[in-house]
C-alpha positions as CSV (number, residue, x, y, z in Angstrom):
1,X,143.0,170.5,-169.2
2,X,143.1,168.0,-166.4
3,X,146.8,166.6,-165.8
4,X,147.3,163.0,-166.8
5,X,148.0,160.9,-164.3
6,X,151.6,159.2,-164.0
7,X,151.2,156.3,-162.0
8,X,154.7,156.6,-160.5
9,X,156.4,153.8,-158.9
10,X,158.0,154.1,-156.1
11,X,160.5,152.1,-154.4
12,X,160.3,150.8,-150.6
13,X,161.7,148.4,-148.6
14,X,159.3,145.6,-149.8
15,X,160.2,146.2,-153.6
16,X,157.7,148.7,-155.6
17,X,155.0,150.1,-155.1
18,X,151.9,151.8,-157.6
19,X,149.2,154.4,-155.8
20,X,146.0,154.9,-157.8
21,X,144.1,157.7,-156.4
22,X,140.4,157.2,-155.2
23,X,139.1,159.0,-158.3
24,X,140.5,156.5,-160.4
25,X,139.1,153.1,-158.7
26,X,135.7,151.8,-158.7
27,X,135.6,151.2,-154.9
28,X,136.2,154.8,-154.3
29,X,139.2,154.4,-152.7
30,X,143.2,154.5,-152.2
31,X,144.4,151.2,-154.1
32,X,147.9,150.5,-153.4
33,X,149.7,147.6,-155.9
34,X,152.6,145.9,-154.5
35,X,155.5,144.4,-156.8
36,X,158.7,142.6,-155.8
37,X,160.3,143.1,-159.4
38,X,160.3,146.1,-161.3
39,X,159.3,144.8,-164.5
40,X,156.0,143.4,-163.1
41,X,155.5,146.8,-161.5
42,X,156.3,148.4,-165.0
43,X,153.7,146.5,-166.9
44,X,150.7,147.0,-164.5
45,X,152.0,151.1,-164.8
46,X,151.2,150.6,-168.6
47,X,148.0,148.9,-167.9
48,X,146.6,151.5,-165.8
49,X,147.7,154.4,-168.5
50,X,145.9,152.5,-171.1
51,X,142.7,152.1,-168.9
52,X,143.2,155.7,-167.8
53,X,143.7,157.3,-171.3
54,X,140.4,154.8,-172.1
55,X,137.9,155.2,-169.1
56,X,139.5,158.4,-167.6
57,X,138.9,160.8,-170.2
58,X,135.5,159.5,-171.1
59,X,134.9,160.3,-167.3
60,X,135.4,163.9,-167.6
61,X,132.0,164.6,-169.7
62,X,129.8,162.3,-167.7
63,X,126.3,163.7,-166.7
64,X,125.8,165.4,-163.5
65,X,122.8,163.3,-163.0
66,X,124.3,160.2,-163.7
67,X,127.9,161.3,-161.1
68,X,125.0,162.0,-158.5
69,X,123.0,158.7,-158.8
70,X,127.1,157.3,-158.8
71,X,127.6,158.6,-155.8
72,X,125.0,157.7,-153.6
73,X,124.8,154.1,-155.1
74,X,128.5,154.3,-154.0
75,X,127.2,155.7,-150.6
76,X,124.8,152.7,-149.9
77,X,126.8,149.9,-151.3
78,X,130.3,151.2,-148.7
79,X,129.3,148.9,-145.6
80,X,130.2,146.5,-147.7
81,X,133.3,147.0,-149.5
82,X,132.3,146.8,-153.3
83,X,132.6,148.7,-156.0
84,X,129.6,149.7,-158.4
85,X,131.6,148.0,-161.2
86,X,131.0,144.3,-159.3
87,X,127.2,145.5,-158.3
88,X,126.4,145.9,-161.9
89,X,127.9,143.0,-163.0
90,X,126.1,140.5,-160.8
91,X,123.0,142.6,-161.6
92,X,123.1,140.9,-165.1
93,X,124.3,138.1,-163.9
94,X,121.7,137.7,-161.9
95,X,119.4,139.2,-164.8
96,X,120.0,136.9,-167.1
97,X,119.8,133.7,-165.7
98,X,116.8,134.5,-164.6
99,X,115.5,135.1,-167.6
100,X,115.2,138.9,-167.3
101,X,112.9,139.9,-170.1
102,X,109.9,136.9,-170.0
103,X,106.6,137.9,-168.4
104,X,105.9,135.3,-165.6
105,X,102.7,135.5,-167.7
106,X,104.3,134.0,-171.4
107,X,106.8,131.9,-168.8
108,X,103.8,130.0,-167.3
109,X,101.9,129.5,-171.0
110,X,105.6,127.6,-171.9
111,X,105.4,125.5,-168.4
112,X,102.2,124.8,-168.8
113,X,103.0,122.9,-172.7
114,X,106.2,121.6,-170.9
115,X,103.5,119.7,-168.7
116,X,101.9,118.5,-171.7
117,X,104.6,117.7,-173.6
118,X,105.9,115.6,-170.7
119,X,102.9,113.7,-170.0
120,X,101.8,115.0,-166.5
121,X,98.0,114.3,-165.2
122,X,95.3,116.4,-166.3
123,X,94.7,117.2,-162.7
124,X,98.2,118.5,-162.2
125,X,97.9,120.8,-165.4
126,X,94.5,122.0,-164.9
127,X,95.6,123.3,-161.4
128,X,98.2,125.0,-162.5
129,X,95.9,127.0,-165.1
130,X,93.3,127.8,-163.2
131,X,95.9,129.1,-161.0
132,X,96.7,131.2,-163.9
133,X,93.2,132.5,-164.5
134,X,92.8,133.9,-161.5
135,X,96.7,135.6,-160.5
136,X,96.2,139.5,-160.7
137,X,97.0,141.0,-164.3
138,X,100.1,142.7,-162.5
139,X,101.5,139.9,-161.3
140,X,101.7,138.2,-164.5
141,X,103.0,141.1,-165.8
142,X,106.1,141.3,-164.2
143,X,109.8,140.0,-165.9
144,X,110.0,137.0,-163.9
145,X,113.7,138.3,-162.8
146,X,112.1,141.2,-160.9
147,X,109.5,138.9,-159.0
148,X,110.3,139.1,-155.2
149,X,109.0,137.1,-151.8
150,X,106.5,140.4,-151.0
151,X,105.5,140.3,-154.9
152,X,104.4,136.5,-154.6
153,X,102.6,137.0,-151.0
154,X,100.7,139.9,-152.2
155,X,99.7,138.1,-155.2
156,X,98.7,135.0,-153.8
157,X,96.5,137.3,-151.0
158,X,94.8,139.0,-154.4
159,X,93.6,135.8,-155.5
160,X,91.8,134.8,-152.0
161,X,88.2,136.3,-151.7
162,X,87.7,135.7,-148.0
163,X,88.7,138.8,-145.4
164,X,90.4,138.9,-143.9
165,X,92.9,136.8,-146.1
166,X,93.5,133.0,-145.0
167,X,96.5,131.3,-146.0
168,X,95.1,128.4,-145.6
169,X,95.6,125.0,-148.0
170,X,94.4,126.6,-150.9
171,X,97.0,129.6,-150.5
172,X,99.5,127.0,-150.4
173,X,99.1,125.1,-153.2
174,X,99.2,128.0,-155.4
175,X,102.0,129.2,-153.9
176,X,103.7,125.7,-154.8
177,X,102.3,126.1,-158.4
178,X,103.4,129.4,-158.5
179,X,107.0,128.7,-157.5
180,X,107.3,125.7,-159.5
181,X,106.4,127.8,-162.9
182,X,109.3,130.4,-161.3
183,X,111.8,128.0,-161.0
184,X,111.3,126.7,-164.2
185,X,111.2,129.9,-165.8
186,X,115.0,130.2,-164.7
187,X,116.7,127.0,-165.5
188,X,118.8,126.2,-168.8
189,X,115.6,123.9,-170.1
190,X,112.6,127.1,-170.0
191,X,115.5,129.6,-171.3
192,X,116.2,126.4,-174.4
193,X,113.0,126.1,-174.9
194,X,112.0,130.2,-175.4
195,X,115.0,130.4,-177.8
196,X,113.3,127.3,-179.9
197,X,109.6,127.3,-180.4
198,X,108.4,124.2,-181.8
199,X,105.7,124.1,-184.3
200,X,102.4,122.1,-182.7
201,X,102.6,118.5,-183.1
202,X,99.6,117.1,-185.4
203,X,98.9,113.9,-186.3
204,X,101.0,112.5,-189.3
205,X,98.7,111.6,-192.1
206,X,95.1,111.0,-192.4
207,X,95.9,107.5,-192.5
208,X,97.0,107.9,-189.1
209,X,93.5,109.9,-188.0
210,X,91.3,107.0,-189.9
211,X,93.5,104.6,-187.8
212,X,92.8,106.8,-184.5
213,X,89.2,106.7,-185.2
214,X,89.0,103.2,-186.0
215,X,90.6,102.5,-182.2
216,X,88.0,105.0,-180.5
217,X,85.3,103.2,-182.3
218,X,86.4,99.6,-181.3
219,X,86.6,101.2,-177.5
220,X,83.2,102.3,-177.7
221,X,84.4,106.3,-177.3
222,X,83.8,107.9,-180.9
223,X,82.4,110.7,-180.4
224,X,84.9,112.1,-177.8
225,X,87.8,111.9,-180.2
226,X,85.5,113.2,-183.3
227,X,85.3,116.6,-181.1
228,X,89.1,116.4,-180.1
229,X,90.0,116.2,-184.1
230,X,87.5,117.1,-186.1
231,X,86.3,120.3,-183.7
232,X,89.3,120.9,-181.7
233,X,87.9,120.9,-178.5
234,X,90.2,120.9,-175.5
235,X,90.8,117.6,-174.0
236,X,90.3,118.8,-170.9
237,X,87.7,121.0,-169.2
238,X,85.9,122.0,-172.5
239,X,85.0,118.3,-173.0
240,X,84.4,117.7,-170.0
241,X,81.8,120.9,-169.5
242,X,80.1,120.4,-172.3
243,X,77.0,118.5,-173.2
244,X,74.7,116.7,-176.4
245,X,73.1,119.7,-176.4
246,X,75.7,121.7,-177.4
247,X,76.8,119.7,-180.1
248,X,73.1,119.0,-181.5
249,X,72.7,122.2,-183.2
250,X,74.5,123.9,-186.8
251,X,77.6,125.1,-184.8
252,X,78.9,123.7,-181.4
253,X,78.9,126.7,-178.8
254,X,81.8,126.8,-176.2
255,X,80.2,129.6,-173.2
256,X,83.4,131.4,-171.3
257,X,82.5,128.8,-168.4
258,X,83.3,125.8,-170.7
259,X,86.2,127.7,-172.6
260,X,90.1,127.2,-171.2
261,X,90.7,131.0,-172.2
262,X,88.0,132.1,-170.3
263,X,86.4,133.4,-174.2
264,X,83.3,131.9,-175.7
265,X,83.3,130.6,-179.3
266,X,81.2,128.9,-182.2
267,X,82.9,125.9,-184.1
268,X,81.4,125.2,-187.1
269,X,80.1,121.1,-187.4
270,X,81.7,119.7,-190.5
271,X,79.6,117.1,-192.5
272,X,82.1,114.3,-191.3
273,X,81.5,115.3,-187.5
274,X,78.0,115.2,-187.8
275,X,78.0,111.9,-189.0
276,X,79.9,110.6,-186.0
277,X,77.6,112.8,-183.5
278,X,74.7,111.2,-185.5
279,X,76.2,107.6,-184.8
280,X,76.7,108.3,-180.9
281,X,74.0,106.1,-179.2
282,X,75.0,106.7,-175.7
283,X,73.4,109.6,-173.1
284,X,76.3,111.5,-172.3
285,X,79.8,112.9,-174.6
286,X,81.9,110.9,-172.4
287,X,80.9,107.1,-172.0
288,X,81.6,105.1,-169.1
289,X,85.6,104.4,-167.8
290,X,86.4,107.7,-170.0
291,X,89.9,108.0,-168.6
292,X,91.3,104.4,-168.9
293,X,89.4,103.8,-172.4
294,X,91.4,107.7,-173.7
295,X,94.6,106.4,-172.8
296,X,93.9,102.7,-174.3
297,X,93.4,104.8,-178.3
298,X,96.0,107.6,-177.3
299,X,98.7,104.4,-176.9
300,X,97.4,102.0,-179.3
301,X,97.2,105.6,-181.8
302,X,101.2,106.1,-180.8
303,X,100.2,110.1,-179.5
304,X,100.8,109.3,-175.6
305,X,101.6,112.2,-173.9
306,X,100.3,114.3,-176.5
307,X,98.0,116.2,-175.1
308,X,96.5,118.6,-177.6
309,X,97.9,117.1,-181.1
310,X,94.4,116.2,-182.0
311,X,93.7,119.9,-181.3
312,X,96.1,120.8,-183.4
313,X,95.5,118.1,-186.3
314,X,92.0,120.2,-186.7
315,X,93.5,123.5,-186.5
316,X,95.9,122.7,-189.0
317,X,93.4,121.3,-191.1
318,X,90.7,123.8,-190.9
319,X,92.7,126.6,-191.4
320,X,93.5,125.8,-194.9
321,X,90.0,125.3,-195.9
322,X,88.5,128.4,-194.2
323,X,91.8,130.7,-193.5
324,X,92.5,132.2,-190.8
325,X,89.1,134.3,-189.4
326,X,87.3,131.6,-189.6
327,X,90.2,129.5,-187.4
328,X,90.5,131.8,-185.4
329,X,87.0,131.7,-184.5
330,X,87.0,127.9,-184.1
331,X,90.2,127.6,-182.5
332,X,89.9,130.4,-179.7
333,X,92.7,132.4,-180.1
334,X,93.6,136.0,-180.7
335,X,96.1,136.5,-182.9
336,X,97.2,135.3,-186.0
337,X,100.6,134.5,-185.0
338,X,100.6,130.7,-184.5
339,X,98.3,130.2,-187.8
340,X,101.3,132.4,-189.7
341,X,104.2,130.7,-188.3
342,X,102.8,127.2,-187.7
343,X,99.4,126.3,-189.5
344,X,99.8,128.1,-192.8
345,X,102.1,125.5,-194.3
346,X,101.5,122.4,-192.4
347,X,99.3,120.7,-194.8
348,X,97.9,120.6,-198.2
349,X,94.6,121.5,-199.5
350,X,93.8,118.2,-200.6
351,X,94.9,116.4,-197.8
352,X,92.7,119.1,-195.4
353,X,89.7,118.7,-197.5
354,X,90.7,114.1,-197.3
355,X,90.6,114.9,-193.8
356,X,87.2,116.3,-193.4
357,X,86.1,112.8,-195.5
358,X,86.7,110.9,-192.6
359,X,83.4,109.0,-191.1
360,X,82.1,106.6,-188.7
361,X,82.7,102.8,-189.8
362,X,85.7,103.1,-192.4
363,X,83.4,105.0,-194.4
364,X,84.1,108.6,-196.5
365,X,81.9,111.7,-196.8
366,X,81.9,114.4,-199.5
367,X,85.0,116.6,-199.1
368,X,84.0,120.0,-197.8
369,X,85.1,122.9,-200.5
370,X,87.6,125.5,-199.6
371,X,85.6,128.6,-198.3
372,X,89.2,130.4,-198.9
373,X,92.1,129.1,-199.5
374,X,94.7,129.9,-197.2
């Protein structure tokens, strides 16, 4: 049995003294503790017993592996001074505000709904997905703690097709995208808002959707807003992409070109929505001075800034008239997670199947029946 260490104090002509041999620090070295009283010199003797008797004996059965990967770490880190004790601490320091254990690729899907929910232009949003689409798969794999300068560069050079690579304008500006999702993914507001997931905004009653509609009408852009709530097609890029054509037939058809995820998919045309595609008398989805006339109804509708509540409104809707294949069919996704945390519960059948009622000019359609509850 090893023999327990004393800490002795000794007396000198400065007052007294404590030596703590090198085995017993966690710089590796000679520690010397200086006292001018006695009693102070007493009380850090007990201290280092106690942590002795704690940590000490624990020490002797350590692995051989693990006093070998010790002692090397403790080899590299001696030009400068510290101990393996403050390494690892500032390791998960470091670790955590960073937000150690998010994929930059879930960390960029809450950025990019940050931008939503904040109001930001289409333009900036889109850029930063299709900057998204096209970062390598191991990229956005990474913990967005572990993500270094080289990691980024190499990246960024992954998603330029010229050779040999040229970091050019392009290269930049997804390098600014980039960094901006990685700096958000560390502050207090991305780590707040991974801790609190917020169900999807939808639209309050169907009061509130005749009322939308009744605006979109009067602005002379119907049928855009029909497809946003009664289809739940994607403000942006899907309705731009697509055309009458797609829309003329039993079920609209979203190619992978048109889709956001990159996924095609069929939405089934409710009888409501086909009255409203009936009533569009213009050439094109989107009329003339699309832009300023969606803002005018967003405002004068009170959902501003929210960029995919209509998208939601349907979702919510739908799903408890068809359940959830059928949603998730309509909706794009691929798992069944939002529908069970979110969607199940959000409305009732009879307001879904009010919903559906809802037709060009103040008028009502037959409710649809529910294909399966959910």
């Amino acid at each position: 049995m090893a023999n327990r260490l004393k800490f002795g104090i000794y007396k000198d002509s400065s007052g007294y003294q404590i030596s703590v041999p090198p085995s017993m620090t966690t710089s590796g070295k000679r520690e010397r503790h200086f006292f001018r009283r006695l009693a102070d010199a007493k009380v850090k003797q007990k201290e280092l017993k106690a942590n002795h008797q704690k940590h000490g004996t624990s020490a002797l059965t350590i692995k051989a592996a693990l006093a070998e990967d010790a002692t090397k770490a403790q080899e590299m880190l001696a030009p400068f001074n510290v101990s393996l004790v403050e390494v690892a601490k500032e390791y998960i320091s470091r670790r955590k505000a960073a937000g150690s254990t998010v994929p930059l690729r879930d960390a960029w899907k809450d950025y990019i709904l940050n931008l939503e929910e904040k109001g930001r232009s289409e333009p900036h949003i889109r850029g930063h997905e299709r900057t998204f689409k096209i970062m390598p798969g191991w990229f956005l794999d990474r913990e967005v703690a572990s993500i270094e300068g080289k990691d980024l560069e190499k990246a960024l050079d992954q998603t330029i097709k010229t050779r040999p690579v040229a970091r050019g304008t392009t290269w930049n500006r997804r390098l600014r995208e980039t960094r901006s999702v990685l700096n958000w993914a560390k502050n207090t507001e991305a780590k707040e808002n991974r801790g609190q997931k917020k169900a999807p905004k939808i639209l309050k009653s169907n009061d509130q959707a005749r009322k939308l509609m009744q605006i979109a009408e009067e602005e002379g852009c119907a049928l855009p807003f029909a497809l946003m709530l009664f289809a739940g097609i994607r403000p942006s890029g899907e309705l731009l992409k697509i055309s009458l054509d797609s829309i003329r037939k039993k079920r609209i058809y979203i190619s992978p070109d048109q889709s956001k995820t990159g996924t095609d998919r069929q939405i089934p045309i409710s009888e409501n929505l086909r009255l409203w595609i009936d009533a569009w008398d213009q050439e094109t989805i989107l009329p003339a001075q699309w832009k300023r006339k969606t803002q005018a109804v967003r405002k004068a509708a009170g959902i501003s800034g929210e960029q995919d509540i209509l998208r939601h409104t349907f979702g919510s809707h739908f799903y408890r008239i068809h359940g959830e294949e059928e949603t998730l069919q309509a909706m794009g996704h691929t798992s069944f997670r939002t529908f069970e945390s979110h969607y199940r519960r959000a409305v009732s059948l009879e307001r879904a199947q009010e919903f559906f009622t809802i037709a060009p000019g103040g008028a009502s359609c037959a409710a649809p029946e529910a294909i399966r509850v959910a």
